[in-house]
C-alpha positions, 0 to 999 in steps of 0.5 A: 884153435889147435896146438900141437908141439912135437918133439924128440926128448931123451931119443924119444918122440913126443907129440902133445895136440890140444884144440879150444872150441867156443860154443855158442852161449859159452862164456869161455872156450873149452876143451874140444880134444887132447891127446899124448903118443910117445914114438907114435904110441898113444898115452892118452886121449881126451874128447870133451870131459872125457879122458882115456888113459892106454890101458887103463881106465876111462874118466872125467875131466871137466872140459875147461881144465888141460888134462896133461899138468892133472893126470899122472901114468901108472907106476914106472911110466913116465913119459907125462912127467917128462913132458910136463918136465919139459913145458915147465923149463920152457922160457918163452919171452917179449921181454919189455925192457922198461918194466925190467926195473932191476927191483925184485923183493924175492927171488924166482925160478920163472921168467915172466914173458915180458921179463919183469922179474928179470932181478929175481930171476937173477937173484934165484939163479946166482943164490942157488948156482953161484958158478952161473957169476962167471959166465954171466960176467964173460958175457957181459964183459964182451959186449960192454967192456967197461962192465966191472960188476954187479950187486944187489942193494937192500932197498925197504925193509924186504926188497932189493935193486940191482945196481951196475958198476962200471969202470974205465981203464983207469981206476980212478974213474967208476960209475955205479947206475941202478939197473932200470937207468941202463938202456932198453938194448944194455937190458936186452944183453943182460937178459941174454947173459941170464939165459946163457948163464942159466943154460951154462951150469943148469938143465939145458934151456929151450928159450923163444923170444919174439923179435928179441933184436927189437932195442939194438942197434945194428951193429951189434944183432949179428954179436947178441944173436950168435951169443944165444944160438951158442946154447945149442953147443950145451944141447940148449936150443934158441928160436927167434921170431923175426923181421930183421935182416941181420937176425935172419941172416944168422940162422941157416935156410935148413933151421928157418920157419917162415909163418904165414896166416890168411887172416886172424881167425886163420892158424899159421901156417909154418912151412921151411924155407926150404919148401920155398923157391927163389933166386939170389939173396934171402933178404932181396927175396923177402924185399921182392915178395918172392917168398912170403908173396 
């Protein structure tokens, strides 16, 4: 099994490659290769245990630990620690909404993949930015109007619960709900306003979600995908893994992958849409099989 990312970093091209292998009467995989190159210059190299540092000494890893989070460069190199700078801010999610239960008992500074801490990550974000409140709110506010606000009520002796207050246009009428009674979708648009708000006052965030239209309506993917994709205006970057018609239709053919796979023991391939040919509407192509086949 191989990965390989490539990507540009402070006009600087990075390529990262690790691949696993599972020998047989082994019990876990191990490390097969490894390697870092910077504008096509090598940082360093790794087969098996073995590790080579470009110009500099040779040394051993055990095969099952990833060398890049272990080694460091020779003073005043830095491209390993911008990478790893880099892979640490990354918000990969499949988020599931039920779990997000607005409970939290300390705050955090990583988003768990299926987005369980959500309220800690929350919390974290507007203890130490307090300017993220306003965008989160605009955003909120242009998807479910009647948002008024939202607070953290201390819940046991350590723990807290978001609770969400709503209001109509009369002042008289308020609703007040916890944070795990609101609808799958309703969360989904809640953690789309941590992400901007995150990317609004903070580093710029690189986020890829899988299917993140999955709880919403219809109406409303084309509003929630453009919110995301707006990131890009703040050189934050959003990737989505979809199926859904309306998802696919906010994206340009030049910024679309399709990924495609023999089989489960086969890697992905991943090829742009340019690469292909077909005639007329992408989503009637993808309906005929003109493209995936």
């Amino acid at each position: 099994m191989r990965f390989e990312v490539d990507l540009t970093l402070s006009d600087r091209r990075f390529k990262y490659a690790i691949s696993f292998e599972w020998p047989e009467n082994f019990q876990e995989a191990r490390i097969l290769d490894e390697s870092l190159s910077v504008d096509g210059q090598s940082i360093f190299t790794r087969h098996h245990a073995q590790t080579q540092l470009s110009g500099g000494p040779a040394f051993g890893i055990d095969w099952h630990i990833v060398a890049l989070p272990v080694i460091n460069e020779r003073p005043g190199e830095q491209a390993i620690q911008d990478i790893k700078t880099f892979f640490a801010s990354m918000i990969l999610i499949a988020p599931i909404p039920v779990k997000m239960t607005g409970f939290s008992e300390g705050s955090s500074s990583e988003l768990q993949l299926d987005a369980a801490n959500y309220a800690s990550c929350l919390r974290n974000l507007l203890e130490k930015k307090p300017a993220a409140y306003h965008p989160f709110d605009s955003y909120i506010k242009t998807v479910i109007p009647d948002f008024s606000s939202i607070e953290n009520v201390e819940r046991g002796e350590s723990g807290t619960q978001l609770v969400i207050k709503f209001e109509s246009l009369n002042p008289q009428r308020s609703l007040t709900v916890e944070f795990k009674a609101l609808s799958d979708g309703e969360k989904c648009f809640f953690l789309s306003a941590y992400l901007i708000a995150t990317n609004t006052v903070g580093w710029p965030v690189f986020c890829m979600w899988d299917e993140p239209d999955n709880h919403l309506s219809l109406s409303e993917v084309g509003q929630f995908i453009t919110g995301l994709r707006k990131m890009t205006n703040r050189s934050g970057q959003f990737i989505a893994t979809t199926h859904h018609p309306e998802t696919i239709r906010k994206f340009s053919d030049e910024t679309t992958f399709v990924l495609m796979r023999k089989s489960h023991l086969d890697p992905a391939d991943v090829r742009p849409l340019a690469d292909f040919t077909y005639s007329g509407d992408l989503i009637n192509a993808l309906i005929r099989d003109e493209i995936i086949g």
